[in-house]
FIMAR-843260 format. One record per residue (C-alpha): residue in one letter; z, y, x. Coordinates in steps of 0.5 Angstrom, whole numbers. Layout:
// residues N
  code     zz     yy     xx
     A      Z      Y      X
...
//
This chain:
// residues 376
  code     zz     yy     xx
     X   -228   -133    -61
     X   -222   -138    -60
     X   -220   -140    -55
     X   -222   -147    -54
     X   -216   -152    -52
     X   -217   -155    -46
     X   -217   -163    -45
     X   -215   -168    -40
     X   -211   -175    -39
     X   -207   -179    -35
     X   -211   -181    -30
     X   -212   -189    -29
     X   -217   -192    -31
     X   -220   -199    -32
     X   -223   -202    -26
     X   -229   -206    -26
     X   -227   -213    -25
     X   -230   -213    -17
     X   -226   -208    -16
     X   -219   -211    -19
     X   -221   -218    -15
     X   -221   -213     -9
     X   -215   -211    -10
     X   -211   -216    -11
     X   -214   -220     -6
     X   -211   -213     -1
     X   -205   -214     -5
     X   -204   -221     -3
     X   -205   -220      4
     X   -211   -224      4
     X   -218   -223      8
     X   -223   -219      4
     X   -229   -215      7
     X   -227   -208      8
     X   -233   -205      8
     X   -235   -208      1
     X   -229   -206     -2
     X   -230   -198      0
     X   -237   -199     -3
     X   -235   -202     -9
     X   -229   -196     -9
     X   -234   -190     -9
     X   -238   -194    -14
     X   -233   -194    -19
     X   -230   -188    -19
     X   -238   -184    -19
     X   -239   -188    -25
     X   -232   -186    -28
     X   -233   -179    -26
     X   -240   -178    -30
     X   -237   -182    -36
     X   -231   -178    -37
     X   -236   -171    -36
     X   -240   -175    -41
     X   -235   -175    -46
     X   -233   -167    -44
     X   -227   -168    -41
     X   -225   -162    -39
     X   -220   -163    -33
     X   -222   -170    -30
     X   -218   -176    -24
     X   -222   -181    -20
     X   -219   -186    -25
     X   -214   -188    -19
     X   -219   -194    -17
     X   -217   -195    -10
     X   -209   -197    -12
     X   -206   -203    -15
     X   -202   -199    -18
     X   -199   -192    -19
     X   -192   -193    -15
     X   -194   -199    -10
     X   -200   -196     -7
     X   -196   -193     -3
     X   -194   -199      2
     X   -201   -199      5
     X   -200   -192      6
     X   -192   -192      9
     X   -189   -196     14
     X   -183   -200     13
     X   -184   -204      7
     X   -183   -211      6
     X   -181   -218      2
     X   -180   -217     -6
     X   -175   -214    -10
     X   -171   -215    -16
     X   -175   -215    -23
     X   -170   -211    -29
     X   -173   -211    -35
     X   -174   -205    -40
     X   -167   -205    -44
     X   -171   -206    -51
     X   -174   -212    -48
     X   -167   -215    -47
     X   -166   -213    -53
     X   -171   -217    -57
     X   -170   -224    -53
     X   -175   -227    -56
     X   -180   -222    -56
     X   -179   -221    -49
     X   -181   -228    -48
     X   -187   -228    -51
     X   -190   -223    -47
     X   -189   -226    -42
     X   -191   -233    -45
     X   -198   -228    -47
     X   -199   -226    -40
     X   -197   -219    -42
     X   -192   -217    -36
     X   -198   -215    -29
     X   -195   -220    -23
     X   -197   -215    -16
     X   -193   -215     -9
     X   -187   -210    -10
     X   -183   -210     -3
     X   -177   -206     -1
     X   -175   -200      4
     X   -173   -205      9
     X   -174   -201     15
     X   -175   -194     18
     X   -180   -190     13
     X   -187   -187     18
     X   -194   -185     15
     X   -198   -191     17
     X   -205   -188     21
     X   -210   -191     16
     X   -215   -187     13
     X   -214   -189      5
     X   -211   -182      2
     X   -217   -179      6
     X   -222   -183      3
     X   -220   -182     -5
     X   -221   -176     -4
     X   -228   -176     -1
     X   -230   -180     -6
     X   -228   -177    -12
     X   -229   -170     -8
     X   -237   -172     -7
     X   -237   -174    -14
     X   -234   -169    -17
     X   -240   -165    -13
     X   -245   -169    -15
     X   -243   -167    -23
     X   -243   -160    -21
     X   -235   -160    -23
     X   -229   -157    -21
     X   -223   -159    -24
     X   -221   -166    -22
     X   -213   -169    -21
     X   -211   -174    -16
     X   -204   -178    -17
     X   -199   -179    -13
     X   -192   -183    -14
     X   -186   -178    -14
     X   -180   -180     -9
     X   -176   -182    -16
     X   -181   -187    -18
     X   -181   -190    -11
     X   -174   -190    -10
     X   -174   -194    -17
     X   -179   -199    -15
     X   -179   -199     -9
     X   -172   -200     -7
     X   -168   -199     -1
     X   -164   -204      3
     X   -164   -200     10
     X   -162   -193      9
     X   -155   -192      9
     X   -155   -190      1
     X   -160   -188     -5
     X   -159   -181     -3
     X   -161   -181      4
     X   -167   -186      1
     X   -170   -181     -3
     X   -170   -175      2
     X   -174   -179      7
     X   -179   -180      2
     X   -179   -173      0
     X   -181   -171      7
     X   -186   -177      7
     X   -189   -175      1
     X   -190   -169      3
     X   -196   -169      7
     X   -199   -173      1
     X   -199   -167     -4
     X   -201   -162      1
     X   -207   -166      3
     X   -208   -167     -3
     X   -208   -159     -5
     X   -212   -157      0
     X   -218   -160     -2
     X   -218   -156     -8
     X   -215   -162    -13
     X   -210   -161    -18
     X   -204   -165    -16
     X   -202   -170    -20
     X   -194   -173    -20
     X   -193   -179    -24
     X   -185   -179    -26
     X   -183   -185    -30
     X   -177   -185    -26
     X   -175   -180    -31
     X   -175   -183    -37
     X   -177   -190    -36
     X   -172   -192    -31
     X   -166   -189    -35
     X   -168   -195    -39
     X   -171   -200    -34
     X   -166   -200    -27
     X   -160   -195    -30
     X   -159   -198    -36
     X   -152   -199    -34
     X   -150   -192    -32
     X   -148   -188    -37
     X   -151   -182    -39
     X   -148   -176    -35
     X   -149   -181    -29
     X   -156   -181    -29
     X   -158   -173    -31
     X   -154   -173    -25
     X   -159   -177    -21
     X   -164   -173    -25
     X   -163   -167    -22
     X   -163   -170    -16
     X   -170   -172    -16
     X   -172   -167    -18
     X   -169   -164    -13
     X   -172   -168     -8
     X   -179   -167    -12
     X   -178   -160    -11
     X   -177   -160     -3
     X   -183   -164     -3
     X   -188   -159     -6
     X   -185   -153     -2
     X   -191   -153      0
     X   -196   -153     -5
     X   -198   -148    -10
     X   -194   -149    -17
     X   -202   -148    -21
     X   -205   -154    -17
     X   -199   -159    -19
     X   -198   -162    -26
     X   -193   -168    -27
     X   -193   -173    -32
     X   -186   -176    -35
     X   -187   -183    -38
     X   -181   -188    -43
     X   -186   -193    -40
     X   -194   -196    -42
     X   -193   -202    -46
     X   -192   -205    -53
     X   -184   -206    -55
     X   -179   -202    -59
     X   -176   -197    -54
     X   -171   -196    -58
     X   -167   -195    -52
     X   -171   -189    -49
     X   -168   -183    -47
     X   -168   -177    -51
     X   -174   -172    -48
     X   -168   -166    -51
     X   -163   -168    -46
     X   -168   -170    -40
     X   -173   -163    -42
     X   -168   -158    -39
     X   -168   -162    -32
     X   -176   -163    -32
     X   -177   -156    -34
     X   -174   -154    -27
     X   -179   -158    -23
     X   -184   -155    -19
     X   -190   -155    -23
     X   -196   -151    -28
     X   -197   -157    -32
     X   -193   -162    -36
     X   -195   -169    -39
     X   -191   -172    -44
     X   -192   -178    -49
     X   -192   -175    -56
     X   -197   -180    -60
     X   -191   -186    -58
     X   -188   -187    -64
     X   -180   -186    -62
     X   -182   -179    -58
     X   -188   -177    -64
     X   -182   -172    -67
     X   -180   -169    -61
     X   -186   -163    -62
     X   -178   -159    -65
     X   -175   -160    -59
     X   -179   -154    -56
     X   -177   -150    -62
     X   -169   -149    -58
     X   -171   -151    -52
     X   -178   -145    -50
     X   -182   -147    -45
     X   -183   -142    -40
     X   -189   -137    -39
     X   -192   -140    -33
     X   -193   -147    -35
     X   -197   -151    -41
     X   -196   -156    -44
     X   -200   -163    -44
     X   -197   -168    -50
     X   -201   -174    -51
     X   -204   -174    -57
     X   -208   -180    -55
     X   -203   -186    -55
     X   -206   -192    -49
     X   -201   -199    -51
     X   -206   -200    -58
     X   -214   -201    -59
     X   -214   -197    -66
     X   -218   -191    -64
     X   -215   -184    -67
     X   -218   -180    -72
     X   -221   -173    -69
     X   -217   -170    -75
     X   -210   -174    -72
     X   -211   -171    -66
     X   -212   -163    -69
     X   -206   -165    -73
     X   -201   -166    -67
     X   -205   -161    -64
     X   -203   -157    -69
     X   -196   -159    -70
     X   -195   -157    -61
     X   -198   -150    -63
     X   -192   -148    -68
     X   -187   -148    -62
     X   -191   -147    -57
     X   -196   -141    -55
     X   -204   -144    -56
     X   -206   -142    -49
     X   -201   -146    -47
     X   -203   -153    -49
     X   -208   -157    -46
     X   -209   -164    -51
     X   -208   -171    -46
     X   -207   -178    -47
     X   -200   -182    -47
     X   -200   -185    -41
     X   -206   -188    -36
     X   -210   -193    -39
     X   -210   -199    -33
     X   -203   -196    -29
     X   -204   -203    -26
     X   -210   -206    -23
     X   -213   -211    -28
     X   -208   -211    -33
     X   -208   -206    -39
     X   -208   -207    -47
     X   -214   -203    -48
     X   -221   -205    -48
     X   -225   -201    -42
     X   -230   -199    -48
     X   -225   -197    -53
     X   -221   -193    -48
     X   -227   -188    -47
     X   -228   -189    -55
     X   -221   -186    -55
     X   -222   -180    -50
     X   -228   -178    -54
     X   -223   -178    -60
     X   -219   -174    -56
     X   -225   -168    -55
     X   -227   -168    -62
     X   -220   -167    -64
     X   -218   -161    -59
     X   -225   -159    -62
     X   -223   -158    -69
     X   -215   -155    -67
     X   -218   -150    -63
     X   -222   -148    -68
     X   -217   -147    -73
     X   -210   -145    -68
//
């Protein structure tokens, strides 16, 4: 019998319109009634966590229905955030004038509150993270299903769009929200989640907010955020951790990305079983041929994204084998896992996708792992 490739995604999800209000509203400062934001919140990511197992997702998220964003959540998480920080825009973006003005005309540019690190950074004493997890603990119970992922932010992408104006310099910056972040992971690992950390300062911010280094200079600071990932996790157990690498979830010609060949040899030191990576995003869909020099290691998998999450076309199941295909002639088949580009709302409200296709999609995404694992 062959052995079936698994499947999952990123991890954000559409939130319903309620809930989006909800978020901005916290996001703004303004009042809002908790109580009924926790509802709405645990209604969501019930009814998500069915649709995802409906669909036959294998490895599943609570969709991250509680944050306004993948990196910013952690302002309500962490004291010692405040005021607003400078906006960079994407290298290509800047390239492409008038293109980059018309997102911004269309509305296509997400608008939420990103503070910097202004003072000493502390663990707040709320109950958020604690309440994620029930949610998504109790649904994934309710369902009789174990395998769910939660997200978290690395120290990187924190220090990328949360930038610092108190510690004495990046460095000292990162070690703090090194050992902060830690008790976020453990927590999370503790309750029998897989933990997920979304990195973006990777590979975005080569061209986002260190565009103007050269490239030697950021393979440097590479390293030394995975470094600071790494003590991070000491922690946690290396099957219980995937990591997502990101060139950034929106439509434009990314034509200054980083090549995943020069940045694969750093990510591969993190601590981590699962690697997510963008390979339906058609400046990285080639570099399945990066694995033919550059072998992946014995104790981890891969998870390309086979699913792209910046367009309303609904792959075919037949695409989605084919680049399955492509992965398992340079990578071992009981290392692979078929996931998505990237997250599908990676901001509250905003997302390219329609709600009802992205779920179109995931079903795509099953019945293509399907038809490769019948054939690998």
């Amino acid at each position: 019998m062959n052995t079936k490739i698994l499947t999952t995604h990123v991890g954000s999800l559409p939130r319903s319109k309620t809930l989006s209000e909800f978020l901005f509203a916290k996001d703004k400062g303004e009042s809002f009634n908790l109580n009924e934001f926790d509802e709405v919140v645990s209604q969501n990511v019930h009814e998500i966590v069915k649709k995802q197992l409906d669909i036959g997702i294998d490895f599943i998220s609570d969709g991250e229905m509680s944050k306004i964003s993948y990196a910013t959540y952690v302002k309500e998480r962490i004291n010692g955030f405040s005021g607003e920080s400078e906006r960079r825009a994407p290298a290509d973006l800047d390239a492409f004038p008038e293109y980059k003005e018309k997102i911004a005309k269309s509305g296509g540019t997400p608008t939420y509150t990103r503070p910097c690190c202004t003072g000493e950074l502390s663990l707040k004493k709320n109950s958020d993270l604690l309440k994620d997890i029930n949610n998504f603990t109790s649904a994934l119970k309710s369902n009789n299903h174990k395998n769910g992922f939660m997200n978290s932010a690395s120290p990187g992408v924190i220090n990328v769009f949360l930038p610092n104006k108190y510690y004495k310099n990046d460095d000292e910056y990162l070690e703090k929200l090194s050992s902060i972040m830690s008790d976020e992971y453990e927590t999370i690992t503790s309750k029998n989640l897989y933990l997920q950390i979304d990195c973006p300062d990777l590979a975005l911010a080569r061209h986002m907010n260190f565009k103007d280094m050269d490239e030697k200079s950021f393979l440097h600071r590479a390293e030394k955020q995975i470094e600071a990932l790494n003590a991070s996790l000491a922690a946690v157990p290396q099957d219980q951790i995937r990591i997502h690498i990101c060139w950034g979830n929106y439509e434009g010609p990314h034509t200054f990305d980083v090549a995943l060949e020069k940045i694969l040899p750093i990510v591969l030191k993190a601590k981590t079983k699962y690697l997510l990576i963008e390979s339906s995003n058609p400046r990285h869909a080639h570099e399945w041929k990066v694995f033919e020099n550059i072998k992946l290691p014995k104790d981890k998998v891969i998870v390309p994204g086979v699913i792209d999450s910046t367009s309303n076309f609904v792959e075919h199941p037949e695409v989605v084998s084919d680049r399955l295909r492509q992965f398992a002639s340079v990578v071992p088949k009981d290392q692979i896992m078929a996931g998505t580009d990237c997250g599908f709302s990676t901001f509250a409200g905003f997302g390219k996708v329609d709600e009802k296709i992205c779920y179109e999609k995931l079903g795509s995404l099953v019945k293509g792992a399907k038809i490769a694992s019948n054939i690998i």
